[in-house]
C-alpha positions as CSV (number, residue, x, y, z in Angstrom):
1,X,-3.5,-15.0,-12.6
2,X,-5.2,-13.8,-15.4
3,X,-8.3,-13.7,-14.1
4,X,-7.1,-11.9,-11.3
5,X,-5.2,-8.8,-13.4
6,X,-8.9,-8.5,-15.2
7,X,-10.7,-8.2,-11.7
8,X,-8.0,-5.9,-10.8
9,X,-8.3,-3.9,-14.1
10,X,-12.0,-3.4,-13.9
11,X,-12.2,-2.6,-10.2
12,X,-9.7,0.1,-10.6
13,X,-11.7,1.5,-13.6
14,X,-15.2,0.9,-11.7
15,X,-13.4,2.7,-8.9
16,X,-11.8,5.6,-11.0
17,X,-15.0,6.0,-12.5
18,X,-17.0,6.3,-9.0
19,X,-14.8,8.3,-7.7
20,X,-15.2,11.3,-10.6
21,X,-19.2,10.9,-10.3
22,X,-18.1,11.4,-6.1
23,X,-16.1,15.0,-7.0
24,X,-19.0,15.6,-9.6
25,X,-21.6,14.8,-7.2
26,X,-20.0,16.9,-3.9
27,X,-19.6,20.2,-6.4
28,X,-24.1,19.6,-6.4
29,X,-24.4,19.5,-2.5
30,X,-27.9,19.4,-2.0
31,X,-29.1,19.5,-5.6
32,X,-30.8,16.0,-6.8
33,X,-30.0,15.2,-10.4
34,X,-31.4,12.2,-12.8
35,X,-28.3,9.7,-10.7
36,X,-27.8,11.6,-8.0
37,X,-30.6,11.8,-4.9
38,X,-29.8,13.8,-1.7
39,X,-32.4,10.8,0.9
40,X,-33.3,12.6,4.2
41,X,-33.8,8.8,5.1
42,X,-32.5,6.1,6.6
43,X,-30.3,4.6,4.1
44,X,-31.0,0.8,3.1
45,X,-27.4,-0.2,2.5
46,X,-24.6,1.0,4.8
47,X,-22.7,-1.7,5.1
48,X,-21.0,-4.8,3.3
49,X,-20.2,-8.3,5.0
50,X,-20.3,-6.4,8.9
51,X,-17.6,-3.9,7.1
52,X,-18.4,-0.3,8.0
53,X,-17.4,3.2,6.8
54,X,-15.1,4.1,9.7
55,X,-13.8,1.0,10.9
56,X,-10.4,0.3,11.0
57,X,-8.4,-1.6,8.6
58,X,-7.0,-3.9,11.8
59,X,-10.9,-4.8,12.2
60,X,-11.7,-5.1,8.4
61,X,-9.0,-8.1,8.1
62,X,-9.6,-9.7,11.6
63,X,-13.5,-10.0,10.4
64,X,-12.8,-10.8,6.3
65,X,-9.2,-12.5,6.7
66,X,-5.8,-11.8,5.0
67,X,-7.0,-9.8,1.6
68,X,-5.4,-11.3,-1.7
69,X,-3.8,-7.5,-2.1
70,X,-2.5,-5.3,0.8
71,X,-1.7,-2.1,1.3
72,X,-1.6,1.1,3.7
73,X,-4.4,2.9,2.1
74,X,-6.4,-0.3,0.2
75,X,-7.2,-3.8,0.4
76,X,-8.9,-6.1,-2.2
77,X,-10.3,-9.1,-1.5
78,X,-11.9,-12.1,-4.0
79,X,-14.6,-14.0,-2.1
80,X,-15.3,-16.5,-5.3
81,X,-15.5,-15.9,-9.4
82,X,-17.9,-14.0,-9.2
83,X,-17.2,-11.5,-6.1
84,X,-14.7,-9.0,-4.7
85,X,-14.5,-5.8,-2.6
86,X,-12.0,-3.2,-2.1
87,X,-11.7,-1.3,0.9
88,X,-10.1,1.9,1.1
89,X,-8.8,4.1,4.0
90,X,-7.5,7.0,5.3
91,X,-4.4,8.5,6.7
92,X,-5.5,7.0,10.0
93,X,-6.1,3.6,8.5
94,X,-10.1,3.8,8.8
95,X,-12.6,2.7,6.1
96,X,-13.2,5.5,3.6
97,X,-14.7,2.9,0.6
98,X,-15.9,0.1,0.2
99,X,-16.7,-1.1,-3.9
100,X,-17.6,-4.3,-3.8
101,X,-17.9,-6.3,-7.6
102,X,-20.3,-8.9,-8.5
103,X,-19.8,-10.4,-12.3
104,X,-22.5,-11.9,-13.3
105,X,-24.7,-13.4,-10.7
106,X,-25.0,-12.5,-6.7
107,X,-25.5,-9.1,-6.5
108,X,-28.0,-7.8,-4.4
109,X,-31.5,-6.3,-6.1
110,X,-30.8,-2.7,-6.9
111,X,-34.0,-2.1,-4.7
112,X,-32.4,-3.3,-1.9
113,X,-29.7,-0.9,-1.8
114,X,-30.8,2.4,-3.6
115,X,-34.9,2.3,-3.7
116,X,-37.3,1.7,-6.0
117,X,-36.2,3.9,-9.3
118,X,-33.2,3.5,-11.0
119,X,-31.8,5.5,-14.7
120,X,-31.1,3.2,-17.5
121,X,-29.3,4.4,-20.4
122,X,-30.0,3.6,-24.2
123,X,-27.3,1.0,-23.9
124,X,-29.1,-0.8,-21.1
125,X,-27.1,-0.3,-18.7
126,X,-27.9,1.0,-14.9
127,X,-26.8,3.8,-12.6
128,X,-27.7,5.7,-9.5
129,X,-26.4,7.3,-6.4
130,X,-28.3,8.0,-3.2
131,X,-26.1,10.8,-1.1
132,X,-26.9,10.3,2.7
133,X,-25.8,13.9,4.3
134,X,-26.7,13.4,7.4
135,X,-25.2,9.8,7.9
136,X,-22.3,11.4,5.8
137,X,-21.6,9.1,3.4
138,X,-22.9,8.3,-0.6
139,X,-24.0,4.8,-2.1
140,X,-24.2,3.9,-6.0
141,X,-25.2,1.0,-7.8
142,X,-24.0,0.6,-11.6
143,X,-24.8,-2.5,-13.8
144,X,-22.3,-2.5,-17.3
145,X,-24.6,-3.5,-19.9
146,X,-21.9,-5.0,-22.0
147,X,-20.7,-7.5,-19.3
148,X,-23.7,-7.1,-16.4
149,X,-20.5,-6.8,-13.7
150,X,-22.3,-4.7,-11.0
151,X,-20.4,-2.2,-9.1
152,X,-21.8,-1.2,-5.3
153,X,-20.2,1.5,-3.7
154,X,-20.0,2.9,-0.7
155,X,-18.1,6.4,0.1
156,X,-17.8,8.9,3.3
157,X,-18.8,12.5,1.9
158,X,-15.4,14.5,2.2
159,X,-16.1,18.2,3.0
160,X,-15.0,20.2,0.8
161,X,-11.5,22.6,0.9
């Protein structure tokens, strides 16, 4: 159980975290930054386990099973020690998120999901986000230097009010 609170605990703070860099990010629509990159591309990572922005949370549990936390607006799900996801959703129950967690090994190659450059800071640690306007949706990859937990997110570009 106490593993558990600590997976909670840092996926709510990885989330929190994304999240601010996402209402940092949308207020530089269609500026490119050091960790930000607007990709007229395809992107390379879209999706997570079949799980697609969009999809409904009826569809995310009949293909990933009964999550080990459930709610209206969120599920979270621990695939092993080393691996969980989150999914969250809107008012009409559709994917909105997906953060998925790896601590220490299993994540995919930070190539694989944001391209070939990627900003490390002095403490080692990694970061970048590739927005996708055209698809509508944003993707990060963060590695903590202190713990190497990575953090892959996946988020549908709200307009803005």
């Amino acid at each position: 159980m106490r593993n558990l609170t600590r997976r909670i605990l840092i996926l709510t703070t990885a989330t929190a975290v994304l999240m601010v860099v996402a209402v940092v990010a949308s207020g530089q629509k269609g500026r490119a930054t050091a960790t930000t990159l607007v990709a007229p591309q395809q992107p390379l990572f879209s999706e997570y386990r079949g799980i697609r922005l969009g999809m409904t949370a009826e569809e995310v549990r009949a293909k990933l099973g009964d999550p080990k936390l459930k709610a209206d607006d969120q599920d979270y799900y621990i695939f092993s020690d080393t691996e969980s996801a989150q999914f969250a959703y809107d008012t009409a129950h559709k994917v909105v998120t997906i953060s998925t967690d790896y601590v220490g090994a299993g994540a995919p190659d930070y190539r694989n999901v944001i391209g070939s450059s990627i900003e490390q800071t002095a403490d080692g640690s990694l970061y970048k986000m590739v927005r996708y306007e055209a698809q509508g949706f944003w993707v990060s990859y963060g590695r903590a230097a202190a713990n190497g937990t990575v953090t892959i997110t996946i988020q549908k570009i709200h307009p803005l009010r």
